[in-house]
N, C-alpha and C positions, 0 to 999 in steps of 0.2 A: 427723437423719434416721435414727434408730433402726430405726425397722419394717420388716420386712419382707413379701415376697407368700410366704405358704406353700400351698406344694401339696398336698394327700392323693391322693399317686399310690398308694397301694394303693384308694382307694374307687373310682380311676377305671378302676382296673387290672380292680378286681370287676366296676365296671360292664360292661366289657368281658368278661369272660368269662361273666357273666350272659347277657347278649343270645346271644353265642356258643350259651348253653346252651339257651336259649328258639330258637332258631335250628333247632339239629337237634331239640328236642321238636317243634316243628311240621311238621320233615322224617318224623319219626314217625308224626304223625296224616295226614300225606299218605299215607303208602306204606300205612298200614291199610285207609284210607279208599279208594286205588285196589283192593288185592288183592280186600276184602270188595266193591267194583263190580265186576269181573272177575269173583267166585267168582258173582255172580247171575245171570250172562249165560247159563246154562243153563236157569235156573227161571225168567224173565221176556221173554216174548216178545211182540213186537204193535203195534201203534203207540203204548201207554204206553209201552213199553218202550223205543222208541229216543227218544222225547221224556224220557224220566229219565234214560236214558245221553249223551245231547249237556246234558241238564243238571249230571248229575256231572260231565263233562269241562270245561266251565266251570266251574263251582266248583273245582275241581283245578287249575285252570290259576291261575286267582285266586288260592289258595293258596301256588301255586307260586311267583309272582308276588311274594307277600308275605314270602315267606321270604327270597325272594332281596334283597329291600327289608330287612329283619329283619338277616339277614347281610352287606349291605352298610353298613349303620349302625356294627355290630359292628365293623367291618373300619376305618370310620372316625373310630370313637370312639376304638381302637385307636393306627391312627396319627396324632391330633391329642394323643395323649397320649406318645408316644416322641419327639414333635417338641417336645413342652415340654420334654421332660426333658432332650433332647438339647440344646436353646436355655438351658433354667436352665444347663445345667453349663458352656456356652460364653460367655455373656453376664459374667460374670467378667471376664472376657479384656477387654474394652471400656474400662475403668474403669482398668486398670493404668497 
C-alpha cells in the first residue's frame, strides 16, 4: 500500500483567495452602482422615478445578497481546507 492521497493545498488556498477577490469586486460594483442611484435623485423625479428607485434598491439588495453568499463560500472553502490540513498532519498519530 504504497500510494498515497495528495493534496494541492496551494490551488485550494488560490481558490480561496480568488473568491475572496471576486467577493470585494462585486462589493465594488455595488457601492458605484448605489452612489451613481443616489447621484440621480436630483435629476429624476415622478412616478418613473420612484418605480426605478425601489427597482434599484432591489437589485442592490440582491446584489448584496450575493455577495454575502460569494464571501461566505470563500470563508468556507477556506476553512474546509485548514481542517484538511490540520487532519493530514494529525492523522499520522492514528497508525503509530
Amino acid at each position: 500500500m504504497s500510494e498515497q492521497i495528495v493534496y494541492n493545498h496551494a490551488a485550494v488556498g488560490g481558490l480561496s483567495g480568488d473568491i475572496a477577490t471576486q467577493a470585494a469586486q462585486l462589493m465594488e460594483i455595488h457601492d458605484d452602482v448605489l452612489h451613481i442611484t443616489q447621484s440621480l435623485a436630483e435629476f429624476f423625479q415622478g412616478h418613473g422615478a420612484t418605480a426605478f428607485f425601489e427597482a434599484q434598491q432591489q437589485m442592490l439588495h440582491g446584489l448584496q445578497d450575493m455577495i454575502q453568499t460569494v464571501s461566505l463560500h470563500g470563508h468556507t472553502v477556506n476553512t474546509v481546507h485548514d481542517n484538511a490540513i490540520n487532519t493530514d498532519n494529525q492523522i499520522g498519530g492514528f497508525f503509530l
